[in-house]
N, C-alpha and C positions, 0 to 999 in steps of 0.2 A: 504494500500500500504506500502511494507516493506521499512523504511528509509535507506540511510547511513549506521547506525553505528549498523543493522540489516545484509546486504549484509558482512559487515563485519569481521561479527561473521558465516557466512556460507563458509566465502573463510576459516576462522580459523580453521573449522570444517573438510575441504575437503581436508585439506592442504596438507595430506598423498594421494591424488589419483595423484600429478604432479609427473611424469616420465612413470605411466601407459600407457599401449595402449587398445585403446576400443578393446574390442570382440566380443562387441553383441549391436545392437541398436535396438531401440524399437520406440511408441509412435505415436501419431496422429495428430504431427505436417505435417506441408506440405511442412517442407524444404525437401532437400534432402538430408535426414541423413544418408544416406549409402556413403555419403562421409567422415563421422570420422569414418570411420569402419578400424581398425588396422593403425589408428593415432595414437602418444605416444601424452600427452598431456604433456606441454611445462611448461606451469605454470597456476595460477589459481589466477587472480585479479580480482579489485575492484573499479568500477569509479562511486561514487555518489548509484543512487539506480540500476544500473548497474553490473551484476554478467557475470565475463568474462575467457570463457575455451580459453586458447590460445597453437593453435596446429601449427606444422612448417606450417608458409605459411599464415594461416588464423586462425580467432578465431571465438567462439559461442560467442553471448551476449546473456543472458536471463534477461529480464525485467521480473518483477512481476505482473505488472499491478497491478488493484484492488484486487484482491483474491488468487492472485497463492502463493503457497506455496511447499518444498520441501520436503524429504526424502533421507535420507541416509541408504543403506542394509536394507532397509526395504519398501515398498509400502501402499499402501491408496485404499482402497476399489472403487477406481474408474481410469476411464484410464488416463493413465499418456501424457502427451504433449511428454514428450524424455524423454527416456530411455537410460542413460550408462552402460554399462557391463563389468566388464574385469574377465580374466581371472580369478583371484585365488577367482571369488565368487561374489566378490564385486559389489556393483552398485552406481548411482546417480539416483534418480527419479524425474522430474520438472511434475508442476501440473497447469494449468489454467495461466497461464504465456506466453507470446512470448518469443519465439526463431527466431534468424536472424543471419545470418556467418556475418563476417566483413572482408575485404581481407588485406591482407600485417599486417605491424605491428601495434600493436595497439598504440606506442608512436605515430603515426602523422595521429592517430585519437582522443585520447582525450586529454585535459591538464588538467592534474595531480594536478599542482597548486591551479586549481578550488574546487581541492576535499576533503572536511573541515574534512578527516578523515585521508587524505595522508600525508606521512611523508613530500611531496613536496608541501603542500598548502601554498601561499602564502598571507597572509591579505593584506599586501600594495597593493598586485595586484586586494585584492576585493575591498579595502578601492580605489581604484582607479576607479574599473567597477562602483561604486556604484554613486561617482562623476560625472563621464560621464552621466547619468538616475537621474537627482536635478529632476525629477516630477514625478517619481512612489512613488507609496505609501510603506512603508516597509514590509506589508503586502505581498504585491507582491513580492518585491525586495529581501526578505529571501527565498522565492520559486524560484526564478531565478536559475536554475540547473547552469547557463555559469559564476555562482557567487558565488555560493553554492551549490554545487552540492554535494549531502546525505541529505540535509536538507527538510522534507517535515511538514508536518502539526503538528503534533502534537509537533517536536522542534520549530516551529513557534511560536506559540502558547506558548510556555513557554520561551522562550528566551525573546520577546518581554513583558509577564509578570516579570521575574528576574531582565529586568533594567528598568522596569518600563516605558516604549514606546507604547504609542496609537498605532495600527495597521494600523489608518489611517493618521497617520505622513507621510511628505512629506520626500523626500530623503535629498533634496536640503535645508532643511530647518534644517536638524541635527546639532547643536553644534557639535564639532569636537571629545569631549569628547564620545557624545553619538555615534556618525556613530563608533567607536573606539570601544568602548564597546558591539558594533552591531556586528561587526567582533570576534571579541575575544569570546563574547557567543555562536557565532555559533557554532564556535568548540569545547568550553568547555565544551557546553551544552553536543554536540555530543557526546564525550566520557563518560560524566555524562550518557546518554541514555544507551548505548556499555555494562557498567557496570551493571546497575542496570536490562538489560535485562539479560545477565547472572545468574546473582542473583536472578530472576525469580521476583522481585520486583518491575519491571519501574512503574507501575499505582500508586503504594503507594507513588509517588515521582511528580506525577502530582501538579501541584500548580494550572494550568488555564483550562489547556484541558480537555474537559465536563463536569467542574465544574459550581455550579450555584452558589455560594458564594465565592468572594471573602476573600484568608484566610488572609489579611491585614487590612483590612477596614472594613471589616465583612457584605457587602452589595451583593446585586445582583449582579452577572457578566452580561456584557451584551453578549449576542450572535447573530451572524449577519454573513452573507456571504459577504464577502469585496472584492474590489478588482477586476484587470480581471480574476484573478486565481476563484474569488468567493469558495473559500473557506471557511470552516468555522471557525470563530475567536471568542475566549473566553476571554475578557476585563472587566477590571476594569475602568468605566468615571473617579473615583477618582485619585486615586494613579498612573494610568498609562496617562502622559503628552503628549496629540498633539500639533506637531511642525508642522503647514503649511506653505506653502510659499505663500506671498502675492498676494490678486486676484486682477482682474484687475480693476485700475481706474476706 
């Protein structure tokens, strides 16, 4: 599933089709795509792992789900979910992904704030959701989209290795220091991600994710599905410290 600071680097990439108008739809989704048929589109953003075409009046969002994946002027040996067209040639291709329209504007549908990749993201306001939830485990709480929204697995996984946080640490149980540094790696991690996928490089920069030696302590990592998310998490018992909060009497 494409993270955050992947969705990104696709709005970066497409960023010459805003002021276009379709000319040609395609594909074998089951919305009803012949209604962006000689739409101009408006602009072309970005909420989390959320890719969003916004046309006067209404927008597409394309999720990726598990395996979808895009193309630009070019196609993939299999049918495409939507097909954008315009005029002077040009296309977009979406592949194994949902597509769903969204009505009206998309500001008083997402907040921006939330989105560890947006110029508008605000930490106190995560450093605040995350206070309200003292018993999720962190694990969870960095997958929380209404918290962190771009952040999926594999930043999980290395954020919670970089400051050295057990994945099954309590929320409510953080030093102030650490919920702080919890916030702050989400995003820096983020951009650390943004870059190095450019660069065609992100796996050479993994430290925890599908690693089975820790590269600190030189021991086994442990791996385990955590969590309600049950995802999967790649820990060090040594170096990386559980903070729980106290059980009962």
């Amino acid at each position: 599933m494409p993270e955050g600071p992947s969705i990104v680097i696709l709005k970066e990439e497409v960023a010459t089709f805003a002021g276009k108008t379709v000319r040609h739809v395609d594909g074998n989704t089951k919305i009803d795509k012949e209604r962006m048929l000689d739409q101009r589109i408006v602009t072309l953003r970005s909420w989390g792992k959320h890719f969003l075409i916004e046309f006067p009046g209404f927008a597409l969002r394309v999720h990726f789900l598990l395996f979808g994946s895009y193309r630009i002027n070019e196609r993939k040996d299999r049918p495409a979910r939507l097909t954008l067209g315009f005029a002077d040639g040009s296309e977009l291709n979406f592949y194994a992904c949902s597509v769903q329209y969204i009505e009206g504007g998309l500001d008083a549908v997402y907040d921006w704030s939330a989105d560890v990749m947006s110029d508008a993201w605000d930490a106190a306001a995560a450093r605040k959701k995350l206070r309200a939830k003292p018993a999720a485990l962190v694990c969870d709480a960095l997958l929380d989209q209404t918290i962190f929204s771009g952040v999926g697995n594999i930043i999980k996984n290395e954020v919670l290795f970089r400051i050295r946080l057990h994945p099954l640490s309590t929320v409510g149980a953080l030093p102030a220091p650490k919920l702080r540094a919890l916030v702050e790696q989400a995003r820096e991690y983020s951009f650390d991600f943004m870059e190095w996928k450019k660069n065609y490089v992100l796996k050479k920069h993994w430290l925890a994710h599908t690693k089975r030696v820790c590269p600190r302590c030189s021991i086994p990592f442990t791996k385990a599905h955590l969590g309600k998310t049950a995802r999967r998490s790649f820990f060090c018992e040594r170096c990386q410290r559980k903070y729980a909060l106290p059980g009962p009497v």
